[in-house]
FITI-154160 format. One record per residue (C-alpha): z, y, x. Coordinates in steps of 0.05 Angstrom, whole numbers, padded with zeros to 5 digits, always signed. Example, Ala and Ser with C-alpha at 12.3 -4.5 7.8 and 13.67 -1.06 7.14 Angstrom:
BEGIN
+00156-00090+00246+00143-00021+00273
END
This chain:
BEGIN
+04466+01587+01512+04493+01532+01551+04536+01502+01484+04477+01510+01449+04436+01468+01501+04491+01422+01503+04486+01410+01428+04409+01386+01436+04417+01338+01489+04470+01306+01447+04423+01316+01383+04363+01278+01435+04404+01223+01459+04431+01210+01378+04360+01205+01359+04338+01167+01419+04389+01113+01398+04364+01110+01327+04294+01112+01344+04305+01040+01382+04345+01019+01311+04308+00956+01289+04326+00983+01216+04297+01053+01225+04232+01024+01261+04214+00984+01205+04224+01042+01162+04165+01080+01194+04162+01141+01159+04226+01151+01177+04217+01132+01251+04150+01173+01254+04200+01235+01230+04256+01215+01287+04207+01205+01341+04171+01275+01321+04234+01317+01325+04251+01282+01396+04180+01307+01413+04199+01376+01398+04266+01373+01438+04243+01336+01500+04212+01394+01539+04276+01436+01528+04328+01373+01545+04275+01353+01606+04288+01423+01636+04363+01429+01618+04361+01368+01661+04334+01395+01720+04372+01459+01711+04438+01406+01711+04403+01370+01775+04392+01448+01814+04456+01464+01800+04487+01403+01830+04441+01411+01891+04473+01482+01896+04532+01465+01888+04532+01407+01947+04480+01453+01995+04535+01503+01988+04602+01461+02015+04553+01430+02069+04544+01508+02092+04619+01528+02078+04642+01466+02125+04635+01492+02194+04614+01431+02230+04536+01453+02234+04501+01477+02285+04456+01540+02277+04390+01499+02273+04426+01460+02211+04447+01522+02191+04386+01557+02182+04355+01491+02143+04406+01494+02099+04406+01561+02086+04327+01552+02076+04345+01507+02025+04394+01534+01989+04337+01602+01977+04295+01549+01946+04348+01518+01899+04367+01588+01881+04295+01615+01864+04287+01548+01827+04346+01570+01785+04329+01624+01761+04257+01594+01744+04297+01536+01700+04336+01602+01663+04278+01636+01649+04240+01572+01624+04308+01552+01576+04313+01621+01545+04241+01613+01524+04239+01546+01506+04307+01565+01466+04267+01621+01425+04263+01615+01349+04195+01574+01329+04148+01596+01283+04149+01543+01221+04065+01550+01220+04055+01544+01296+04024+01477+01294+03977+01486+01232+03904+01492+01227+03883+01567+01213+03833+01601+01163+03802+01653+01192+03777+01713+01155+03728+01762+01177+03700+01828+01139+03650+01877+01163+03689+01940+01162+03656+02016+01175+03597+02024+01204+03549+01995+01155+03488+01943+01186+03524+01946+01253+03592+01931+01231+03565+01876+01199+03524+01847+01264+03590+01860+01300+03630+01815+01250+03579+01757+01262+03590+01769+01335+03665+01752+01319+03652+01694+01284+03611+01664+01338+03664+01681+01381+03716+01651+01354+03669+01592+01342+03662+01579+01412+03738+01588+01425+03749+01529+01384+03702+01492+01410+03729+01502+01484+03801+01486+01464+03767+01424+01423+03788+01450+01354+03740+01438+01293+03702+01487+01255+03694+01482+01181+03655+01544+01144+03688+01561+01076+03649+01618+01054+03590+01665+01085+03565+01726+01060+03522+01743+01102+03463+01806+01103+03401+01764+01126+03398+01801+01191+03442+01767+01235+03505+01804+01208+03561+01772+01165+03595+01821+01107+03650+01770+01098+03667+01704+01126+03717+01649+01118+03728+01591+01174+03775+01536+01173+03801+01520+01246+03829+01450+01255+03861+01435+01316+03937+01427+01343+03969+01489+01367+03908+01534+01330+03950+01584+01291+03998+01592+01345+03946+01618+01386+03907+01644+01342+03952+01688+01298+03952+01754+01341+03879+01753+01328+03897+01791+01254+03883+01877+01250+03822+01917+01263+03775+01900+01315+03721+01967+01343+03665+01960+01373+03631+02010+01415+03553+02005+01429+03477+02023+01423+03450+01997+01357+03384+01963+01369+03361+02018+01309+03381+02072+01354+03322+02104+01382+03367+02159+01418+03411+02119+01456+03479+02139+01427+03541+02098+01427+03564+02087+01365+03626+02057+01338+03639+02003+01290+03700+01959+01260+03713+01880+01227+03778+01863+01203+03802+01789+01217+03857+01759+01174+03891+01699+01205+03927+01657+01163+03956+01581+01171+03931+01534+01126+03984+01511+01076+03998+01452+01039+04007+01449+00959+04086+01431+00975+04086+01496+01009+04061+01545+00951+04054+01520+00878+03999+01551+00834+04008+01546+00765+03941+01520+00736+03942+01573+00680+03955+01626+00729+03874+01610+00753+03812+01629+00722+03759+01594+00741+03687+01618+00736+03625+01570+00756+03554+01603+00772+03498+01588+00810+03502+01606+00892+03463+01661+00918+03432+01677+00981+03359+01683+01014+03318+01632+00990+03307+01568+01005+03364+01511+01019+03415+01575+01013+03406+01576+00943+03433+01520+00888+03385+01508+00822+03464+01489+00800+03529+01521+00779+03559+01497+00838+03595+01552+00870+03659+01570+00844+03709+01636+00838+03781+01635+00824+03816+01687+00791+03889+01691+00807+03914+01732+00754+03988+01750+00765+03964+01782+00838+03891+01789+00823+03866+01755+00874+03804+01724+00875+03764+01679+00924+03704+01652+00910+03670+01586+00946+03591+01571+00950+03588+01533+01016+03581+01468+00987+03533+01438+00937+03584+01409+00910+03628+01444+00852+03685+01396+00872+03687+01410+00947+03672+01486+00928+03735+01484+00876+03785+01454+00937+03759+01492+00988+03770+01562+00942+03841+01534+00927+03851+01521+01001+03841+01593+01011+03879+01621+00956+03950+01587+00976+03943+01620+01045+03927+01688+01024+03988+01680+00970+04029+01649+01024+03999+01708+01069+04025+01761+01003+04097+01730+01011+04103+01732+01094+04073+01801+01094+04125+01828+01043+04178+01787+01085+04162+01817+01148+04160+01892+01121+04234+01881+01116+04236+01856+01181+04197+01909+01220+04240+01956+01196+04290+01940+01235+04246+01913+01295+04180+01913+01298+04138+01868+01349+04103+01889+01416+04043+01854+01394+04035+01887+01323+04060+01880+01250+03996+01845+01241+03976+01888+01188+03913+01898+01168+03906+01969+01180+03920+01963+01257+03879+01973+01304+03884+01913+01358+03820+01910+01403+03770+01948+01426+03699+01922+01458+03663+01965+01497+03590+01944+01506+03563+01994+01548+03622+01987+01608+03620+01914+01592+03700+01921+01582+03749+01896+01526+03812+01940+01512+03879+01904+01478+03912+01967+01451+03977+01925+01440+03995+01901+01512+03950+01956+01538+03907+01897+01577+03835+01912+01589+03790+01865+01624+03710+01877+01659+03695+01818+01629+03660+01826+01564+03604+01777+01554+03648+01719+01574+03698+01743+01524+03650+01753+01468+03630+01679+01489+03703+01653+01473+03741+01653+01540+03802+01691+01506+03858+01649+01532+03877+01703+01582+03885+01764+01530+03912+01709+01482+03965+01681+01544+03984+01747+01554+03997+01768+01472+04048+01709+01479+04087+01731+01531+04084+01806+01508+04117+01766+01443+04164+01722+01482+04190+01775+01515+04202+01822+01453+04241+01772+01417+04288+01758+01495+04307+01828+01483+04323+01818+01408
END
């Protein structure tokens, strides 16, 4: 660990000499590129530092008390002291092995989120436009921005399918354990008996990518043109504005009526379509991988169940890290961070063992 650490503050202090390069400045794509990857490497050579400085401290506090010459008060302070520097210690090793752990390439990208009513009919549906509202107002806390790409929704509050575009830094890396089956438990407002009754919504997570990242051939797309539906009123185009694409080698399709545009509708369906391919070509990557080791927090397939939310005892269950919290209509209101916090150490911790 310590060679490799070693190998980054030398990589830092390299690229802090070329970023003050008159040459490389005026170059500023290039400098941009330097000044990002010292970004990235700062935290972990600012706390190799300290680790560096602790040790020292040890090091010194430890001859001082090996000496002989002190007397028992300057004993006992430097004994005090040398408790501190060692519980500091291990704080710095803990904080290098995780800042050391393998990054996820899509951390830092903006997220499309997916949500789809799942069983349960009108309520499943009511529950999946409760999820989109919550994640709504998640990104709004954490001062992301909210794009909708596609709504289908059932005219009574309830969503059967919805696509959202998340922009904000860090959104995907927060965001990403948020994929598998979500339950809900509760008293439809149609149910004159009072029973509980369970529902489900599935929400896809998937980082939006760039067309470097996954070429589509243009004759691999059909693309069909009709007139949006919903309604009445300003939900309906007297246009052929909305637009589906037809990927045929996977058979994929996504269609966008959002916009009254055809253009905007055409992007935004392509948007979509390179991060469920990219999505197709990580899942089929990971199956390899989870045979051998599969996460604490989930596979993030589809199938998996991940949450439950309990109306009626006002609690919400993660079955992953086996968390539950009393805390319901806050949650539903998008103050996640502290299931989401503790998803990412249940992760950081997994991949320290591995």
């Amino acid at each position: 660990m310590f060679d490799k650490l070693d190998f980054i503050v030398g990589k830092y202090d390299d690229l802090s000499a070329q970023a003050s390069d008159p040459d490389i400045i005026a170059n500023q794509p290039v400098w941009r590129k330097i000044v990002m990857e010292m970004g990235e490497l700062e935290p972990i050579v600012k706390a190799y530092r300290e680790y560096n400085d602790n040790r020292t401290s040890l090091s010194e506090t430890k001859e001082l008390l090996d000496d002989g010459g002190l007397d028992a008060e300057e004993k006992e302070l430097f004994k005090s002291e040398l408790s501190d520097l060692e519980k500091r210690r291990e704080i710095l090793e803990s904080s290098l092995k995780t800042l050391l752990l393998p990054k996820d390439p899509n951390d830092e990208k903006n997220v499309i989120l997916e949500i789809r009513a799942g069983t349960g009919g009108e309520e499943a549906s009511l529950f999946g436009g409760d999820l989109l509202r919550m994640y709504m107002r998640y990104a709004e806390r954490r001062g992301w921005h909210t794009e909708m790409m596609e709504m289908n929704d059932t005219g009574l509050g309830g969503i059967k399918e919805a696509v959202l575009l998340i922009r904000g830094r860090g959104a995907y890396s927060r965001l990403k354990y948020e994929s598998g089956v979500h339950r809900v438990q509760r008293v439809p407002e149609t149910e004159a008996g009072g029973r509980v009754h369970t529902s489900a919504a599935t929400v896809a997570v998937l980082p939006e990518i760039d067309e470097v990242e996954v070429e589509i051939d243009p004759s691999d797309v059909r693309v069909d043109v009709f007139r949006s539906s919903g309604n009445g009123g300003q939900s309906v185009n007297t246009t052929d504005s909305a637009v589906r694409l037809t990927h045929m080698p996977t058979g994929l399709v996504v269609s966008c009526q959002d916009e009254k545009s055809q253009i905007k509708n055409k992007d935004k369906a392509f948007k979509v379509l390179r991060a469920r391919l990219y999505d197709m070509k990580l899942q089929d990557r990971n199956k390899e991988v989870s045979q051998a080791r599969k996460s604490m927090v989930g596979s993030g397939d589809r199938s998996e169940r991940v949450r439950t939310y309990n109306f009626p005892q006002g609690r919400v269950s993660d079955h992953r890290i086996g968390l539950t919290l009393y805390k319901l209509p806050s949650f539903m209101d998008g103050d996640l961070d502290e299931v989401i916090d503790g998803l990412i150490l249940a992760d950081q911790a997994e991949k320290m063992k591995a």
